[in-house]
N, C-alpha and C positions, 0 to 999 in steps of 0.2 A: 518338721525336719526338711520339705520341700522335696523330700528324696522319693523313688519310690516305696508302695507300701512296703512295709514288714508286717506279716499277719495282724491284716486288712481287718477291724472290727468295725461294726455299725451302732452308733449310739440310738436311742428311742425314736430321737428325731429324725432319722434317716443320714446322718451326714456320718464320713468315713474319715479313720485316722488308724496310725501303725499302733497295734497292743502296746507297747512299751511309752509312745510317745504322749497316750493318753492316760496311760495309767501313771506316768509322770507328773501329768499338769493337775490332777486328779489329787493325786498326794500334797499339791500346795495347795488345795482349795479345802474351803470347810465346808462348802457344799459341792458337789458334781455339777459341773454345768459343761453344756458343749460349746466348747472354742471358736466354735463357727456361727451361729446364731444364737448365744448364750440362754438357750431354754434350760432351767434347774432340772432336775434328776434328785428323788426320794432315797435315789443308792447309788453303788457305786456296781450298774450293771450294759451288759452290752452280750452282743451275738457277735459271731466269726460272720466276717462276710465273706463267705466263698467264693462266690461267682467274680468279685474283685481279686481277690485272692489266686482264682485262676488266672484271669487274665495279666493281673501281674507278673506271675509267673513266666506267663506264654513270652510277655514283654522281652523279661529279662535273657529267657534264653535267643531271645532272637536276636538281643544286644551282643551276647558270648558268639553267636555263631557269626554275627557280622563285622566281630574284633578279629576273629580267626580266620576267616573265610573269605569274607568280600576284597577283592582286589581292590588297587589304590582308586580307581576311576569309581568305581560306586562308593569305595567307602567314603570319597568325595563329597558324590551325590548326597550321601546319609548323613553328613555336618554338615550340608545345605538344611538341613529339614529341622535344625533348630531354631530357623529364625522365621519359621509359619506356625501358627499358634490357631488351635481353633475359636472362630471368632464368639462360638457362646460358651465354650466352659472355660477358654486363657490355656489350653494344653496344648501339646506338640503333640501334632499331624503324627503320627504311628503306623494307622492302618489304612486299606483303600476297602471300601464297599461296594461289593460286584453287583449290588440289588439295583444302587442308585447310582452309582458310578461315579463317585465323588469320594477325596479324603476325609477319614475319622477321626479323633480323638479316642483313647483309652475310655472316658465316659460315654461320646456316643455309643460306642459299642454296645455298653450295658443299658443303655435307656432303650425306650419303649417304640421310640422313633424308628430302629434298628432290628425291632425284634424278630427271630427267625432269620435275619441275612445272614451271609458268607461274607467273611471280609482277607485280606490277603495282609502282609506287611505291605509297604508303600513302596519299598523298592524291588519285592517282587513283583508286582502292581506294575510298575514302569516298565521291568524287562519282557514282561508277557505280551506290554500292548507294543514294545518294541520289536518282538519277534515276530507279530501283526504285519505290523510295516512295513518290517523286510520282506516279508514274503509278496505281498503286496507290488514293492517296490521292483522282485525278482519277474511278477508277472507281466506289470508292466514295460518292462526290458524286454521281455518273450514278444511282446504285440508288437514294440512298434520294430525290432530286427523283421518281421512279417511285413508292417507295413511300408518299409524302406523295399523289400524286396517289389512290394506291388505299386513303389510307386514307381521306380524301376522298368518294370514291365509296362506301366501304364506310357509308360515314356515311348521305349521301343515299342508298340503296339500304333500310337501317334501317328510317330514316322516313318512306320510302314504305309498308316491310310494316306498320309500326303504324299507320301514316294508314287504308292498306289493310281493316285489322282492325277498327278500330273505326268504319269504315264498314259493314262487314259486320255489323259486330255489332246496330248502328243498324235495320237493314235486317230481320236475323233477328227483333230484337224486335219491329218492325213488324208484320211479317209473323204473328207468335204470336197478337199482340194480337186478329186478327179471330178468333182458335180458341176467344178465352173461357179461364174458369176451369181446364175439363179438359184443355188443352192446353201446360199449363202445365210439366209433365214434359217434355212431348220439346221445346217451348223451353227449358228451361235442359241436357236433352239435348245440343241441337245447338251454344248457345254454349260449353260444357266444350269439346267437340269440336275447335268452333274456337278454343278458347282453348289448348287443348296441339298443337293443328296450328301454331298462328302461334309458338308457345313453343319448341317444335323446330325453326324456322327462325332466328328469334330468335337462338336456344342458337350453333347453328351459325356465325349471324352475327358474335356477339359476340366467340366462339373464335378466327376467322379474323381479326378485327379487333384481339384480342389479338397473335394471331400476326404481323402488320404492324405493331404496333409495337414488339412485342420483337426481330424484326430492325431495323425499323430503330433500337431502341437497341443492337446488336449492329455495326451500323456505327458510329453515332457515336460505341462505346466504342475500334474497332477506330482508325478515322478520331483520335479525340483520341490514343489509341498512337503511332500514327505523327506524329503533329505534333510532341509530344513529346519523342518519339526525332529529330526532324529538327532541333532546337531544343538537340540537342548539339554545342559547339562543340571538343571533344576526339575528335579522328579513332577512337582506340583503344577511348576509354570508346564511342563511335559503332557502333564494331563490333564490341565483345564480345556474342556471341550474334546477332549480324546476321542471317547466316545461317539459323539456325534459325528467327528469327521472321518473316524474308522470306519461307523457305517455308511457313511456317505460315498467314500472311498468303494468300499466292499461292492453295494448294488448299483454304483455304474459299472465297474469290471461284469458283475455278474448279466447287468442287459447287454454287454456287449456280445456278437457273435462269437462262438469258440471258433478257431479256425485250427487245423493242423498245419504247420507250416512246409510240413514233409509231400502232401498232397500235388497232384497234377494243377494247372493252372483253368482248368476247367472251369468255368462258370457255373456254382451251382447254384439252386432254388435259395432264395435269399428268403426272410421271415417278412413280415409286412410289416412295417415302420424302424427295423434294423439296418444300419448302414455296415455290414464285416468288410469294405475296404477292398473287396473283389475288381480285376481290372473289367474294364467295359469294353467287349469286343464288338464292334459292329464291322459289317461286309456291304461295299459297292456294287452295286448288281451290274456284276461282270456282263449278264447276258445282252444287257440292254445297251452296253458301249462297247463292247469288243467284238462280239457277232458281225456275221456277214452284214454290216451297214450297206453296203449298196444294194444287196437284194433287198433289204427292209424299203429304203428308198424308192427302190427300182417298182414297186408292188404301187406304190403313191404317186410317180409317175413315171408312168411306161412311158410316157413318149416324148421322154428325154431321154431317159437311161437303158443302158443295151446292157445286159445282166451277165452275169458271167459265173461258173463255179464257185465257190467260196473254199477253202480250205479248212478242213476238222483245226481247230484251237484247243489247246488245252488247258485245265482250271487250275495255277500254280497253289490254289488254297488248300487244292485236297490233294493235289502229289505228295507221296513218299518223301520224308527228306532224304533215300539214300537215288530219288532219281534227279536228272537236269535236265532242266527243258530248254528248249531254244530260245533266242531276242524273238522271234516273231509265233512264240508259242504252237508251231507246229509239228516241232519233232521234240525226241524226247532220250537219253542214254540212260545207264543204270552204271550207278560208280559205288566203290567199296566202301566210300567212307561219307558216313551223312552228311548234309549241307545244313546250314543254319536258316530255318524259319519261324518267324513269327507265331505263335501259337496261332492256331486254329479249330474251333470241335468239331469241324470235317474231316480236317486234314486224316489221311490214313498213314496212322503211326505205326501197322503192325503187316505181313504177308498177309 
């Protein structure tokens, strides 16, 4: 009859046919023979096959629940699935097997190949690994809003060290300028100095800053993947290699660092061979360019330089942002409403 069974009997030979369809073809024969590979039969005898018979059943109500139930978009999906055929028994794809992760047939199910799995219908099978995906997809939205924030900061952090630099730098020449002619070495000295000190931070900077954005193009390549793959409307084509790329998906998310995005900008202990997309803060050593430079000098040669008090400077890294300090860092006010700086894990954020 081509249709599904009607209580499912098993002939001797092991092949399966509906009670009525058999006991028909049986009635026109003078001897019993099975239909299928015409081995003869002494009677006209056979067993219930249950276990077919169950599954049948299971078939058919999931056919009722899927006329009733499944909205137009899957029921779609579900008269896509009549024209995959499994390629060793010629039956229509039905179930998915969580064991091996691949479409069934009604017969694989019952063979031996199968025995002891869980298998699901096929298109609950696709919403499961579709509910995968989107979560997937929601966490990778969560990383890279994080990593836009740091690349952000990594930005501002930049152009504070060049602002920084070529303050300093401003200041060193200044500063040379009262030494004269002969002093002219160890001012362009100390600017090299500070120009491969700030270049090394710099270096560093720009690397890290690299690195936050090739992950986050490593989500948005991962992220368009999965949109992609979700934007298949055939269960089967859906879920060839699912599997694989689910878990592939899964344990890069999971080596990646967790970061909370609520947290301070603080630097913290990173893992060894983890990159979490944290900015890289590095400091110019204030002491070494901004200090009383002519007493420094003046110590190297006294008998050019006539020395004179220096003035207390103060470190604008570790001020209060609710204080102000002077153009030439030696006085200092206290105002009601904070100023905007740079992160710093010196700075004193608190009385």
């Amino acid at each position: 009859c081509l249709d599904l069974f009607k209580e499912a009997v098993m002939l001797k030979c092991g092949h399966s046919f509906c009670k009525s369809c058999i006991d028909k073809t049986w009635d026109s024969q003078k001897r019993p023979s099975c239909p299928e590979c015409r081995q003869a039969f002494p009677s006209k005898k056979y067993t219930m096959n249950w276990q077919l018979c169950k599954a049948v059943e299971s078939n058919r109500r999931s056919r009722q629940y899927e006329k009733e139930e499944i909205p137009n978009q899957e029921q779609e999906s579900h008269n896509l699935l009549g024209s995959h055929e499994c390629s060793e028994h010629k039956e229509v794809l039905k179930g998915f097997c969580q064991h091996d992760g691949c479409p069934v047939c009604v017969i694989c199910m019952m063979s031996s190949a199968h025995k002891g799995h869980t298998f699901l219908p096929i298109l609950e099978a696709a919403s499961k690994f579709q509910d995968k995906l989107k979560s997937t997809v929601s966490s990778l939205e969560v990383k890279a809003k994080y990593l836009k924030k740091c690349q952000s900061k990594q930005e501002q952090n930049i152009s504070g060290i060049k602002n920084e630099a070529q303050n300093l730098e401003q200041h060193i020449t200044s500063e040379f300028a009262k030494l004269r002619q002969f002093l002219q070495d160890k001012e362009q000295q100390m600017i090299q100095q500070l120009k491969v000190e700030a270049a090394e931070i710099l270096e560093k900077m720009t690397e890290n800053l690299d690195s936050i954005e090739e992950m986050n193009k490593a989500i948005q390549k991962d992220k368009s993947s999965i949109e992609s793959t979700l934007q298949q409307k055939d269960p089967l084509l859906f879920l060839k290699g699912i599997t694989d790329e689910t878990k592939s998906i899964m344990k890069r998310t999971k080596e990646e660092t967790k970061v909370d995005i609520c947290e301070s900008w603080i630097p913290k202990k990173k893992r060894k061979g983890v990159f979490n997309g944290e900015p890289y803060t590095g400091r110019l050593r204030l002491g070494v360019y901004r200090g009383p430079l002519q007493y420094r000098v003046w110590k190297e040669m006294l008998s050019v330089v006539n020395p004179s008090l220096s003035h207390l400077t103060l470190d604008p890294n570790t001020a209060h942002p609710g204080l102000t300090l002077s153009e030439d860092l030696t006085s200092v006010t206290y105002g009601a409403s904070k100023l905007q700086f740079f992160d710093n894990p010196k700075r004193y954020d608190s009385h």
